[in-house]
N, C-alpha and C positions, 0 to 999 in steps of 0.2 A: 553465433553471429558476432562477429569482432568489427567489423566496420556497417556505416549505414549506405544501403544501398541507395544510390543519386535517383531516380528514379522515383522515392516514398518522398523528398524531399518536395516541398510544395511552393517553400517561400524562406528567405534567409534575409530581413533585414534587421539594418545597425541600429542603432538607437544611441541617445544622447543618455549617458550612465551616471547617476547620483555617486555620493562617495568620493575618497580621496583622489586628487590628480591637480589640483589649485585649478590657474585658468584653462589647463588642458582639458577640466569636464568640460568647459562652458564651448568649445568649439570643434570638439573632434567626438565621431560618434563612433565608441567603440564596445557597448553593449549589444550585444545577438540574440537576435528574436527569431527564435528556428521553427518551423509549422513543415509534419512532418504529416504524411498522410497514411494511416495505421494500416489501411483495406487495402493501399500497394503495397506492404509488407509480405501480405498472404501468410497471419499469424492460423495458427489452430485457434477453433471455437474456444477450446476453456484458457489458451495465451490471451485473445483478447477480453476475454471478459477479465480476467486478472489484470491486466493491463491497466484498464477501466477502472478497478478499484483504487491502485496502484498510483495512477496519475492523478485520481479526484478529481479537481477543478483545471488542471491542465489539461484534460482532452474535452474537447469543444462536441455539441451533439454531431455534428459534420464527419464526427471520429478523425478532428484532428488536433495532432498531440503538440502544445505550444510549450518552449522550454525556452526561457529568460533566461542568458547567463552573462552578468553581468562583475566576475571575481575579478576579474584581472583589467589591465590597463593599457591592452593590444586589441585590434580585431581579431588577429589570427590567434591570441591564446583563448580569449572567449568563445570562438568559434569551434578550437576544437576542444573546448571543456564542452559547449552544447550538445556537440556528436558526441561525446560519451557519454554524458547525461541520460543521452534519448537510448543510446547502446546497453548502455546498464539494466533502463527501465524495463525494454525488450529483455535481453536475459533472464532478467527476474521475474519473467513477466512466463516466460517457457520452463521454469522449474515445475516440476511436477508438485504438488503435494501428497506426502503419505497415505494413503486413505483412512479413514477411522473403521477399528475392526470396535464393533459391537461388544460387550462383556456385559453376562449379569450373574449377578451374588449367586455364589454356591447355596445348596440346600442348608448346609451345616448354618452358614451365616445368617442365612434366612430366619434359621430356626432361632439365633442366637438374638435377631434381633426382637421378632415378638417374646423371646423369656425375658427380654430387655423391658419389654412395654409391660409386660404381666405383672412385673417386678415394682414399675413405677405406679400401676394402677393402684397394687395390694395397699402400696406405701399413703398417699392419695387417699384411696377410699379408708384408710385407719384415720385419718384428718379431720373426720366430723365430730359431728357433739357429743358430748360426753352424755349417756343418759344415767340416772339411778336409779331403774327397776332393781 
């Protein structure tokens, strides 16, 4: 997925952006507040549950994914640093993980661990009181 499809887009407004520009913050709104709608994506079940993790407190329960971008001191570069933002998150969001293959202790190890514990008991139970019968 290299661009976001216009369609998932829901809502793209400016905002008034903190940070350096002098009187240029105080009047021109060139922060992007992008609200992307995940369910028009038409992600696979385990992309969006990844997704989900992924975004935390960015996607809204509405399952829609909000991305603030507020680096630059343009509409148009903040806007399209948004669209990759969201571009990205999708991607990573469709990476498979490897699955976990199960492993357990060979017999030998097994064995090696209770002569481990026989060993500490003997040592241990020699620790008590001295008697003089």
């Amino acid at each position: 997925m290299a661009e976001l499809p216009e369609e998932a887009i829901v809502e793209e407004k400016f905002l008034a952006a903190s940070g350096p520009g002098g009187q240029n913050v105080n009047k021109v709104a060139t922060a992007v507040q992008l609200r992307v709608n995940v369910f028009a994506l038409g992600l696979p079940v385990y992309a969006y549950q990844r997704l989900k993790v992924l975004a935390g407190t960015k996607m809204t329960g509405a399952g829609e994914l909000v991305i603030t971008a507020r680096k630059f001191r343009t509409q148009e570069a903040n806007r399209s640093d948004a669209r990759e933002r969201v571009v990205e998150l999708i991607e990573k969001s469709l990476e498979r993980q490897a699955r976990r293959v199960k492993t357990k202790p060979s017999k030998a190890a097994k064995a090696r661990r209770v002569d481990e514990k026989k060993g500490r008991s003997a040592v241990k139970a020699g620790r008590g009181k001295v008697s003089f019968d």
